[in-house]
N, C-alpha and C positions, 0 to 999 in steps of 0.2 A: 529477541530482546538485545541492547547494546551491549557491551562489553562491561563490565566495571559498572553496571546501572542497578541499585534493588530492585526488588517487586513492590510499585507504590499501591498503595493501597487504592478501591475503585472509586473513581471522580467519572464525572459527565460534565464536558463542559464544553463553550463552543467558543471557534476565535477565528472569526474572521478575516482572511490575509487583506495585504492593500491591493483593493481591486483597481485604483487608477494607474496605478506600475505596472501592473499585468491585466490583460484585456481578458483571461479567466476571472469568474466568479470562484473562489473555493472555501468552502469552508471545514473547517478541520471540529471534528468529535472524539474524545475518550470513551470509549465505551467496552463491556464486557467487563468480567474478574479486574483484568489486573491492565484498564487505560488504555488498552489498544486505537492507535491513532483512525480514525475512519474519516474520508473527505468526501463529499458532494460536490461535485463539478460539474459548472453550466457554462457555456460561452458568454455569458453575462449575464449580470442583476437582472435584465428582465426576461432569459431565456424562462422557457416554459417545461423545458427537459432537464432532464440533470443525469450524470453516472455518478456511480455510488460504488468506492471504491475500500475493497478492507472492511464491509460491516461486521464486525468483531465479535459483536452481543448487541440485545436489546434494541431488538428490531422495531419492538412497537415505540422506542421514544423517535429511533429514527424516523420511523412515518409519520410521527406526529411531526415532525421540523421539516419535512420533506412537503407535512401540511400546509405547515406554516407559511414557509417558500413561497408555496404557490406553484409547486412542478411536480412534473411527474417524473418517478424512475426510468428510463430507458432501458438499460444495462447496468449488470455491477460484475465489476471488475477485481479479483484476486491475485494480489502477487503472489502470495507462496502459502503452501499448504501447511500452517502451523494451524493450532485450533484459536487459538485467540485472535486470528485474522479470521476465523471461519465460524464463529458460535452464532452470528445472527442471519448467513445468506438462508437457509433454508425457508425460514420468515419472512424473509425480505423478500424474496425471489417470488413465494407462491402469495404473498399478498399485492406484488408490485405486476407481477407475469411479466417482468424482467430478466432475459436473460444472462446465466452466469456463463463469464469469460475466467476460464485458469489456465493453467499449463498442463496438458497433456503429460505429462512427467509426473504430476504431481496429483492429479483427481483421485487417487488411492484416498487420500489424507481428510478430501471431503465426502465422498461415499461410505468411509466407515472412519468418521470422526472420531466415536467414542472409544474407538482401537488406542489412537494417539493421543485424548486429550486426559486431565487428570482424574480421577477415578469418582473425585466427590462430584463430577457435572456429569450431565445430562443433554447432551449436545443432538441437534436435529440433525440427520446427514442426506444429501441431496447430489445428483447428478448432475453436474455441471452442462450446459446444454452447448458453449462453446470450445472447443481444444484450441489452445496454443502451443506451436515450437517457441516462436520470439520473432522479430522484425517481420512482423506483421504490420499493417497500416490498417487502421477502425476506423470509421465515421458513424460515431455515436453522439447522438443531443448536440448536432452541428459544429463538432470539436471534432478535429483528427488526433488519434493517438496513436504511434509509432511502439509497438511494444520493444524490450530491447531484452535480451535473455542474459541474468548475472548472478549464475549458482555462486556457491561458495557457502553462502549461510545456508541454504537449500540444497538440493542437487537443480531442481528447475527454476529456481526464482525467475520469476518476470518483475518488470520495472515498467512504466508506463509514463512517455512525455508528449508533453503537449503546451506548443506556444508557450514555453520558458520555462514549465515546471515540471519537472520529475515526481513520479509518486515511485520514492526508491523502495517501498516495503521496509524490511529490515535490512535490508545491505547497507545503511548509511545515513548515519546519525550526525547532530551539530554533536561535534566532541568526542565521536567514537563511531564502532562500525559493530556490525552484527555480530552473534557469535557462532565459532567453528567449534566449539566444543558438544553441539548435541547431535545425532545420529545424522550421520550424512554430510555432514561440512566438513571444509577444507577451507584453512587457511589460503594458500597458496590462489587458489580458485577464487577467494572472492579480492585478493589485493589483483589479482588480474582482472575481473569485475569492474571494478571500479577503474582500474587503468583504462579501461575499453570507456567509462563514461569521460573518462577528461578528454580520449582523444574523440570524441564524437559530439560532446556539447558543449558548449559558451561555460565560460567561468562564473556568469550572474546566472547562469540556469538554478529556479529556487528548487530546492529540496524539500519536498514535504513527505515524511518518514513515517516507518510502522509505532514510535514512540518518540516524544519531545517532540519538541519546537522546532520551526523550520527554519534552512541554513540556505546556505550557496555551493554551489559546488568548487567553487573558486576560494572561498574561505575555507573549507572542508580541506580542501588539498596544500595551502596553506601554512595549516596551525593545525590540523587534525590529529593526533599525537602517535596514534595510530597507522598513519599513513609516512612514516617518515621514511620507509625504504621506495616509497614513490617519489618522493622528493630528491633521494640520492642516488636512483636511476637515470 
């Protein structure tokens, strides 16, 4: 979760970025308890694959839109081992026989989910079938994705870019950044994080994050209020 952000209450909604600026199709979903960002990504409107990245919760609406589409899952893809990035892969995973990619650091968090998430759910937990360290390269649903490795909110956060867009997880919101205040974070680590994405991609690289709307990285570094000791480095 960002910084300074309540817990809004759960919405399901869908919003498609502009696919003529970016040669990705993605389209961005709230899903689970409390909005978790989840995106479907295809090389274009008319690919027939898609990764499916963060399903959060409510797996069966996603198959239903996955219907819709007209694609199939190939892979889905996890930044970081929080439960509300992780409440719907179990579902998704064995109804899609899509394999999940996470961080090697971090599959504790999906194999015994109900350890970490809050007491009133009932979360499925699942063995992730791929491990990541980080700068890995994937050729999933004829998209490369470059993993890039940016604890800080995490110990193992993963990040995942591809052709101009970032899927930053929680490291990096429009207006704020993740937080260092729950088991495992560090400040310090993830303003370094994030140093590591400005010097590795374009300023217009879009940001589409684990909650809220999507930014720039360029904007983000900017005006981001949060980040103003990157600014006076």
């Amino acid at each position: 979760m960002p910084l300074s952000t309540p817990v809004r209450p759960r919405t399901v909604t869908l919003d498609a970025l502009d696919s003529t600026v970016m040669s990705l199709a993605v389209e961005r979903y709230e899903l689970g308890p409390i909005g978790t960002n989840c995106y479907v990504v295809r090389a274009s409107q008319e690919a027939s694959e898609a990764v499916v990245i963060d399903p959060g919760g409510e797996a069966d609406r996603l198959e239903r839109e996955l219907e819709r589409l007209g694609v199939a899952c190939v892979a889905i893809l996890i930044t970081h081992g929080h439960w509300d990035h992780l409440g719907g892969v179990a579902e998704l995973a064995e109804a899609t026989g899509a394999p999940v990619h996470m961080a090697a650091e971090e599959r504790i968090a999906l194999e015994r989910i109900n350890d970490f998430a809050p007491a009133e759910l009932s979360l499925r937990a699942y063995t992730p079938e791929i491990l990541l360290e980080g700068d890995e390269t994937l050729e999933l649903a004829g998209i490369t994705f470059e993993t890039l490795r940016v604890p800080g909110h995490s110990p193992g956060h993963l990040a995942y870019y591809a052709q101009g867009f970032l899927f930053s997880g929680d490291l990096i919101f429009a207006g704020s950044v993740g937080r260092t205040d729950l088991p495992f974070g560090d400040w310090d680590t993830l303003v370094a994080s994030i140093r590591l994405l400005a010097d590795r991609l374009p300023p217009e690289t879009v940001i589409c994050s684990g909650h809220g709307q999507e930014t720039t990285l360029g904007g983000e570094l900017a005006a981001n209020p949060f980040l103003a000791e990157l600014r006076a480095s």
